[in-house]
BABAFI-128658 format. One record per residue (C-alpha): residue number from 0; residue in three letters; x, y, z. Coordinates in nm, 4 decimals, always signed. Layout:
BABAFI-128658
<pt NUM; 'Ala'; <X; Y; Z>>
...
***
This chain:
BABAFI-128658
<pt 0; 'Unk'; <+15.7427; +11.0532; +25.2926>>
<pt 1; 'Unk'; <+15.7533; +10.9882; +24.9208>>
<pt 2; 'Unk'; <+15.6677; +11.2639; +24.7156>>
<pt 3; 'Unk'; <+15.3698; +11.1875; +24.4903>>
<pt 4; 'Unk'; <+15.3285; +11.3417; +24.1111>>
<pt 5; 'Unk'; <+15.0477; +11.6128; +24.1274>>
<pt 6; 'Unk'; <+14.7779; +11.5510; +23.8933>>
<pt 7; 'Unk'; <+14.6083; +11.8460; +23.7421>>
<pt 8; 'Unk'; <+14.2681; +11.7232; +23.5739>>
<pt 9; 'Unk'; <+13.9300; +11.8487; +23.4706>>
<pt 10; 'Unk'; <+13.6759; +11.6037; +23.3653>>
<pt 11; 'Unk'; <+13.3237; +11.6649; +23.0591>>
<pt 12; 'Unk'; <+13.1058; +11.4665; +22.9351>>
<pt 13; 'Unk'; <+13.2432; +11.3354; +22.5530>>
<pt 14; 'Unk'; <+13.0047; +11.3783; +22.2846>>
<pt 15; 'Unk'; <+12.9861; +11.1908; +21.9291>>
<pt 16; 'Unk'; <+13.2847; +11.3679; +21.7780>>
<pt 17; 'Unk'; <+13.4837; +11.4090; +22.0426>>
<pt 18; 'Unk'; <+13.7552; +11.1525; +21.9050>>
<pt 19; 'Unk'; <+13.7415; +11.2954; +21.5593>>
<pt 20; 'Unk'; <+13.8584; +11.6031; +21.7272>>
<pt 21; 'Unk'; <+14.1009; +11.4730; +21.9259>>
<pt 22; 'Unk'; <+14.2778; +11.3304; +21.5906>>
<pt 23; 'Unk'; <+14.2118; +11.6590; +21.4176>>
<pt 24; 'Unk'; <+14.4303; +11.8486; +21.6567>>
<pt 25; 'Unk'; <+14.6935; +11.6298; +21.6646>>
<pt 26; 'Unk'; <+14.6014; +11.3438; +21.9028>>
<pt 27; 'Unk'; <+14.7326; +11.0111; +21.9175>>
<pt 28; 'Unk'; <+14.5510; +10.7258; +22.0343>>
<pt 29; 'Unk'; <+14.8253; +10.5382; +22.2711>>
<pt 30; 'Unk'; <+14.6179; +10.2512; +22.3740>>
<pt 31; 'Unk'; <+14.2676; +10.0981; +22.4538>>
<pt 32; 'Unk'; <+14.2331; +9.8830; +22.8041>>
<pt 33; 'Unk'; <+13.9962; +9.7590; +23.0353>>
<pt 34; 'Unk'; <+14.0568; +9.7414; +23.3741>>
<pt 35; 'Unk'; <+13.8903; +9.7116; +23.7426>>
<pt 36; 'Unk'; <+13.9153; +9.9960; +24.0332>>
<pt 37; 'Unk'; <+13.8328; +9.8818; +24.4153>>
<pt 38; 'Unk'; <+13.7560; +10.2034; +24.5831>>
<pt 39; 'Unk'; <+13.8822; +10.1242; +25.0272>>
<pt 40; 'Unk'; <+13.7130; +10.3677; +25.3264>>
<pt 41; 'Unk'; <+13.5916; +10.3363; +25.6529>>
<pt 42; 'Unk'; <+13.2131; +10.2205; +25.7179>>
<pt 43; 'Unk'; <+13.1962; +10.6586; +25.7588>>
<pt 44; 'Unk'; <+13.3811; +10.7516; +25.4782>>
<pt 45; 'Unk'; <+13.6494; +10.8834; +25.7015>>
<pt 46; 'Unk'; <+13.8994; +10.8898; +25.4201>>
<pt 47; 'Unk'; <+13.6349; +11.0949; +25.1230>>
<pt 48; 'Unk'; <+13.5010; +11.2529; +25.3628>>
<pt 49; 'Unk'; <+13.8192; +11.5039; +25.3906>>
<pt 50; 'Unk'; <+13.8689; +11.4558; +24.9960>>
<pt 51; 'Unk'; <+14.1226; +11.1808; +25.0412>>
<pt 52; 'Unk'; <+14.0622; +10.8654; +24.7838>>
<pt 53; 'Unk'; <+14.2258; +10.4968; +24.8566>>
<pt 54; 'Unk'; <+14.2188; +10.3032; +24.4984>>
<pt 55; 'Unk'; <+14.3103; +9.9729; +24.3727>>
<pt 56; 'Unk'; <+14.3530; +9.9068; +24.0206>>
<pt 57; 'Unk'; <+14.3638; +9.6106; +23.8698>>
<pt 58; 'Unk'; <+14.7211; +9.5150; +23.7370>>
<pt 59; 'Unk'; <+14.8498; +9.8564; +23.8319>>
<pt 60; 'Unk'; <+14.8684; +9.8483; +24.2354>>
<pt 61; 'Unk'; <+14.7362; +10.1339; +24.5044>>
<pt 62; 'Unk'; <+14.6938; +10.4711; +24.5078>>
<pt 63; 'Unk'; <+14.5867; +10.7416; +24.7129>>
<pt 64; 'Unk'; <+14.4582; +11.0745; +24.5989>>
<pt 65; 'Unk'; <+14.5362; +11.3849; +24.8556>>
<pt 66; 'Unk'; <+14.4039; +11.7007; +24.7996>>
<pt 67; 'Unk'; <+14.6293; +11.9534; +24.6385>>
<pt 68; 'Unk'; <+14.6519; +12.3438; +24.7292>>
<pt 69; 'Unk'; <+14.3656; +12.5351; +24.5701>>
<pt 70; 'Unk'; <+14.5939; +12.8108; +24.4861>>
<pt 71; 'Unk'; <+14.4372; +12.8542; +24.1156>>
<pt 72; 'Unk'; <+14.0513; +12.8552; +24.0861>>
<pt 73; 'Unk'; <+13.8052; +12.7273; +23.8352>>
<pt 74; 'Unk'; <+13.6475; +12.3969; +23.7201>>
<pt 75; 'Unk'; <+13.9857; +12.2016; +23.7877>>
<pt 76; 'Unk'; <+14.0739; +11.9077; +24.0325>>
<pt 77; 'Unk'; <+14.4437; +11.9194; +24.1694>>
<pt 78; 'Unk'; <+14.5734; +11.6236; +24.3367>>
<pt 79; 'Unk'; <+14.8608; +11.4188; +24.4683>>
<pt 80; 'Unk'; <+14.9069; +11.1134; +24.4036>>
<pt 81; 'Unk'; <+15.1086; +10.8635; +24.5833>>
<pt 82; 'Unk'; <+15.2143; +10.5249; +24.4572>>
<pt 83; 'Unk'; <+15.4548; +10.4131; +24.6899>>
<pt 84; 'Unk'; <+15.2686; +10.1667; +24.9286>>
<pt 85; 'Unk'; <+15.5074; +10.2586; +25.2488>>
<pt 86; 'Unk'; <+15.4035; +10.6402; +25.1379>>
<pt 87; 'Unk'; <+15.0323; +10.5335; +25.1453>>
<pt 88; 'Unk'; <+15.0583; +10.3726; +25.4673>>
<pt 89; 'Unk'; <+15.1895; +10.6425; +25.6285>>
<pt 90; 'Unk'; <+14.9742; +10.8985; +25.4999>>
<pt 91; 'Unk'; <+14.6141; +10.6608; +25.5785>>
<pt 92; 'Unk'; <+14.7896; +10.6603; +25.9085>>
<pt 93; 'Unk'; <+14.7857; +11.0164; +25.9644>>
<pt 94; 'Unk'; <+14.4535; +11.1187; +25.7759>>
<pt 95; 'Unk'; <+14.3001; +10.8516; +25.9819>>
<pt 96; 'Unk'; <+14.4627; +10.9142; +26.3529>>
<pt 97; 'Unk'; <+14.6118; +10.5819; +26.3474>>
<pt 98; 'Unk'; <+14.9463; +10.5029; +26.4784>>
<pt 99; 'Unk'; <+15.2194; +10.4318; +26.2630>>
<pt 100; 'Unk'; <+15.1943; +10.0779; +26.1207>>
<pt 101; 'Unk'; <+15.5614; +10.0385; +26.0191>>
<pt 102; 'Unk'; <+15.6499; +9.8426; +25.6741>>
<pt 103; 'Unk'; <+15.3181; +9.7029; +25.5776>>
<pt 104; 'Unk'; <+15.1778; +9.6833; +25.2519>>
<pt 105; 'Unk'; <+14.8460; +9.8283; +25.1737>>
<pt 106; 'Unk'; <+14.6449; +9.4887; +25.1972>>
<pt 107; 'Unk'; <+14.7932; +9.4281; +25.5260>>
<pt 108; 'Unk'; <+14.6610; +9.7276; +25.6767>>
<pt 109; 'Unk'; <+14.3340; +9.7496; +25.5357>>
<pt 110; 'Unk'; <+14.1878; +9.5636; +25.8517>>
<pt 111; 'Unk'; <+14.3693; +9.7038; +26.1340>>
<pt 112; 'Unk'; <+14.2830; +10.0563; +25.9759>>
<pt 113; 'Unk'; <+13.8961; +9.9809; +25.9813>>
<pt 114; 'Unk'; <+13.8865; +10.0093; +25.6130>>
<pt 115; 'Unk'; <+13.6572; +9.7874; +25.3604>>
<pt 116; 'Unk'; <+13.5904; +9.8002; +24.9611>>
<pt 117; 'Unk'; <+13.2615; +10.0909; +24.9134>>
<pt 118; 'Unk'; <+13.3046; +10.0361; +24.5232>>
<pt 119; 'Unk'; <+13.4280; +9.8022; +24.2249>>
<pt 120; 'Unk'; <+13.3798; +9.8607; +23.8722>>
<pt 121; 'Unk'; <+13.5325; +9.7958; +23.5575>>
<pt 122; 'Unk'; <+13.5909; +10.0326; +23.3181>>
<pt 123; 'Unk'; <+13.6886; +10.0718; +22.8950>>
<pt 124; 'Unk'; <+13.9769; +10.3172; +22.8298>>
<pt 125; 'Unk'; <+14.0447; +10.5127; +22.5222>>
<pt 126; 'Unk'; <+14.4141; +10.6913; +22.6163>>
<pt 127; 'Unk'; <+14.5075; +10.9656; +22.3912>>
<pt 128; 'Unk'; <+14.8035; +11.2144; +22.3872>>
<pt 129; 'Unk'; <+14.8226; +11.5604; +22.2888>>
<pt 130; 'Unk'; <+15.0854; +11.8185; +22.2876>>
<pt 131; 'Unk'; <+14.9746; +12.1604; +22.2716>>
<pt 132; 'Unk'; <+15.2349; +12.4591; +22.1870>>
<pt 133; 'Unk'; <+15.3066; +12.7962; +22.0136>>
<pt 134; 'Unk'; <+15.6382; +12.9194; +21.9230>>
<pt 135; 'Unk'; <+15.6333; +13.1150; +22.2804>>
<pt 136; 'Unk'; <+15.5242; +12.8424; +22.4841>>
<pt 137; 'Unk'; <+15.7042; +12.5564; +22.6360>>
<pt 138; 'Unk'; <+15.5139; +12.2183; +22.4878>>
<pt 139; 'Unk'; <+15.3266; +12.0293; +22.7773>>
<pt 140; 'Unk'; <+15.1864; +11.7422; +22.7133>>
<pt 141; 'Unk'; <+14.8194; +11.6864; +22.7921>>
<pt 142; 'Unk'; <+14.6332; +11.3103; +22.8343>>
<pt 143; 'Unk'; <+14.2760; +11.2690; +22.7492>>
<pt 144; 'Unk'; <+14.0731; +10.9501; +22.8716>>
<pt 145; 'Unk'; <+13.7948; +10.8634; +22.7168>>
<pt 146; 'Unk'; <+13.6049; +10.5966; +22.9922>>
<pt 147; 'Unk'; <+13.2797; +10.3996; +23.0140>>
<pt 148; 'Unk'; <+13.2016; +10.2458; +23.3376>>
<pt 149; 'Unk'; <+13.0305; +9.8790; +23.2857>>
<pt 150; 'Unk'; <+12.7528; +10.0857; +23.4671>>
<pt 151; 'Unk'; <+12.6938; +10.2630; +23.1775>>
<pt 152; 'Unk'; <+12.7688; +10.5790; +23.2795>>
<pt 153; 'Unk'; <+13.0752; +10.8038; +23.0011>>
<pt 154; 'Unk'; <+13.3164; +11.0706; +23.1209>>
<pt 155; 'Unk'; <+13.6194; +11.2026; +22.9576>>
<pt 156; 'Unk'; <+13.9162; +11.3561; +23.1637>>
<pt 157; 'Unk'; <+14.1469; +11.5731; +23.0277>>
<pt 158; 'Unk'; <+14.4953; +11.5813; +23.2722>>
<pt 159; 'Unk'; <+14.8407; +11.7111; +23.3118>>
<pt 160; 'Unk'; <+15.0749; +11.5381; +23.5464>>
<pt 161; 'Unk'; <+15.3055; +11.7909; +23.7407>>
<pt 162; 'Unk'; <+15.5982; +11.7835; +23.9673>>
<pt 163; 'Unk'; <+15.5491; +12.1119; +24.1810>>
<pt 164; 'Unk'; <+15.2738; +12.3599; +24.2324>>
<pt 165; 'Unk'; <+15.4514; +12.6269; +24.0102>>
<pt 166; 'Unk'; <+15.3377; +12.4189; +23.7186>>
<pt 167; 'Unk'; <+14.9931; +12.4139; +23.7996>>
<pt 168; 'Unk'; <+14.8972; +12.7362; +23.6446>>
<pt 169; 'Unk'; <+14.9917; +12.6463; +23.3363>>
<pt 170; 'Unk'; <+14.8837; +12.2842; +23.3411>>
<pt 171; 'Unk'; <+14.5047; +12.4843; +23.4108>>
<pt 172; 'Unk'; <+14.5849; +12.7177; +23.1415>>
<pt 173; 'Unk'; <+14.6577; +12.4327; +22.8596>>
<pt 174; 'Unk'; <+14.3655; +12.2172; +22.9942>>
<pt 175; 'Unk'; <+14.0961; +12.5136; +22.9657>>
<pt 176; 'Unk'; <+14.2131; +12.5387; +22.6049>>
<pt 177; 'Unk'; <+14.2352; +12.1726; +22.4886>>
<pt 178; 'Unk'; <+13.8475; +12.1636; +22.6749>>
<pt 179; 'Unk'; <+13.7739; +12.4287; +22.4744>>
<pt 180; 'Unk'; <+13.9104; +12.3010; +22.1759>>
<pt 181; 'Unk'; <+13.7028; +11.9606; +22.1928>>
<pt 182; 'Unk'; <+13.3953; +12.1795; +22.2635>>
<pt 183; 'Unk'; <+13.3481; +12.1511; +22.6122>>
<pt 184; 'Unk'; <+13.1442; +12.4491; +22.7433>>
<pt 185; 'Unk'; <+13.3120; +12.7134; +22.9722>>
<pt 186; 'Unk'; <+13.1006; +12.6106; +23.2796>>
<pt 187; 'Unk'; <+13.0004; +12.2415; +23.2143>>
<pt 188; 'Unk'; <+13.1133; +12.0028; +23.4831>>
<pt 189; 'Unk'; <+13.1006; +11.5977; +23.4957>>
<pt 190; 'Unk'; <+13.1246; +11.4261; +23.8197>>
<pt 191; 'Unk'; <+13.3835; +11.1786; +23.8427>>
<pt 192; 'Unk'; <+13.3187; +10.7789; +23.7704>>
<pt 193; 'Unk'; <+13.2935; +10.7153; +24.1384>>
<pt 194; 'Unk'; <+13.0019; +10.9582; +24.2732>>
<pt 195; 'Unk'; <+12.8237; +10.8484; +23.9906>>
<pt 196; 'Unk'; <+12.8099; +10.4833; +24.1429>>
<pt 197; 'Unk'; <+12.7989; +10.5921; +24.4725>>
<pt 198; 'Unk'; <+12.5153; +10.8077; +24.3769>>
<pt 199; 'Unk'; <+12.3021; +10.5158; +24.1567>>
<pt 200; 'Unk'; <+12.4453; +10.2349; +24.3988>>
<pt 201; 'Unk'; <+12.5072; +10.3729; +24.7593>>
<pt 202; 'Unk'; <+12.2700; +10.6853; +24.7483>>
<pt 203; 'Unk'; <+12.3305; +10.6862; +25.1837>>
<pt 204; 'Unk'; <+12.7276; +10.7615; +25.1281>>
<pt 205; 'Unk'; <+12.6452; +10.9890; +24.8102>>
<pt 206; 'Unk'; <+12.4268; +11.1780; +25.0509>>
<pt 207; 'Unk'; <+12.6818; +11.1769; +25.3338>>
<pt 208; 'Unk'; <+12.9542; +11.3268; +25.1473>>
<pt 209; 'Unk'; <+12.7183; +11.6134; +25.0295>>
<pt 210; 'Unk'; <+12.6716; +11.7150; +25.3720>>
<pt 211; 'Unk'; <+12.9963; +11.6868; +25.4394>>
<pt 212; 'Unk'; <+13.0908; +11.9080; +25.1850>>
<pt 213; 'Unk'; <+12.7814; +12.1268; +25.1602>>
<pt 214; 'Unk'; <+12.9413; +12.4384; +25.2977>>
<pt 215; 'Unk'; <+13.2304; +12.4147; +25.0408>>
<pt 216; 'Unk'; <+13.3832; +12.2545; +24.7405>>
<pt 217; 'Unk'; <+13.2281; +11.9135; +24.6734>>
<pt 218; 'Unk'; <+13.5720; +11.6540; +24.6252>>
<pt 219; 'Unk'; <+13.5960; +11.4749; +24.2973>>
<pt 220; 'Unk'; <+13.3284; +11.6890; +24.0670>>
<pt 221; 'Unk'; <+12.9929; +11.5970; +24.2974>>
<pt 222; 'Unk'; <+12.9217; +11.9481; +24.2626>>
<pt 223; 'Unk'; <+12.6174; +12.0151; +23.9897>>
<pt 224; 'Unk'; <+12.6148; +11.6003; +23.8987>>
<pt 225; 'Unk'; <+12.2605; +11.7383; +23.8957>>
<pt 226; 'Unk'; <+12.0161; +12.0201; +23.9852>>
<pt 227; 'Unk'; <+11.9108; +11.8292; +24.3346>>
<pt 228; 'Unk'; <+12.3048; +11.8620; +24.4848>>
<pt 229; 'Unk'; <+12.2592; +12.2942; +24.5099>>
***
């Protein structure tokens, strides 16, 4: 299979200056866009429901999320991502107990797989770019997206795209600082875009994948989205 880049991410809640600060430290706003994401799963959430996350977005193609190794702790997310539709298909295969469909696209499996579109929403980006160094540090780079959903709900996401798990470390180390930096708090967490709907639109999935996940991490920041998910 295709190996996938691993995305290294943590995601607040942006306040009134958070832009400002952004272009104080250095940040460069690479571009604004608006797009739609199609979220795909089975009628019981078969793929979220083991922190796997089938996307469509408009203009850019498919991609599938995969849970990375939760070798370093804290208020991170660490996925891989895969791109590569015959590396999707093989993987939704597996996850879901399916047999090997051979050279399909994504679309063409969708049915036989059992899955359907759970979510759609269109969102306005705000890209920026940020390289963070010191004379004894290698320079990573560091993305922050600034995002409202046309469901009015904001998140920023500030992420590091990896190629092994070595990097991870200091991916987590870079993004705790730039979080502090744009004044994030040390133990503030935002749930991700798509809870949020789920939660507002689908409350009987957003309940399903809190039991699901009850008895450990919840998968793309559900956990504290608000006092009632302890």
């Amino acid at each position: 299979m295709a190996q996938g880049l691993i995305e290294v991410e943590r995601k607040f809640i942006p306040g009134p200056g958070t832009e400002e600060r952004l272009l104080e430290l250095g940040g460069t706003l690479e571009h604004q866009v608006t797009f739609r994401d199609s979220y795909y799963d089975t009628p019981e959430l078969s793929l979220m429901r083991t922190d796997h996350w089938l996307r469509q977005r408009e203009s850019s193609g498919w991609e599938l999320k995969c849970p990375g190794a939760a070798g370093v702790s804290g208020l991170h997310t660490e996925y891989l991502e895969l791109t590569a539709e015959p590396a999707i298909v093989a993987k939704l295969c597996e996850v879901l107990g399916a047999e090997v469909l051979g050279a399909r696209g994504v679309a063409a499996v969708l049915s036989p797989l059992g899955l359907q579109e759970v979510a759609s929403f269109v969102t306005k980006r705000s890209a920026w770019k940020l390289v963070l160094s010191r004379a004894d540090e290698e320079e990573l780079l560091l993305r922050v997206d600034m995002d409202t959903a046309d469901f009015g709900y904001a998140v920023g996401e500030v992420e590091v795209m990896v190629h092994q798990e070595a990097e991870v470390p200091a991916a987590v180390e870079k993004i705790n600082k730039l979080s502090s930096m744009l004044g994030v708090l040390a133990q503030e967490v935002a749930p991700a875009k798509l809870i949020v709907y789920l939660q507002r639109f689908r409350p009987q999935d957003y309940q399903r994948l809190l039991d699901v996940h009850s008895s450990r991490e919840k998968p793309q920041g559900t956990k504290d989205a608000d006092s009632s998910l302890d």
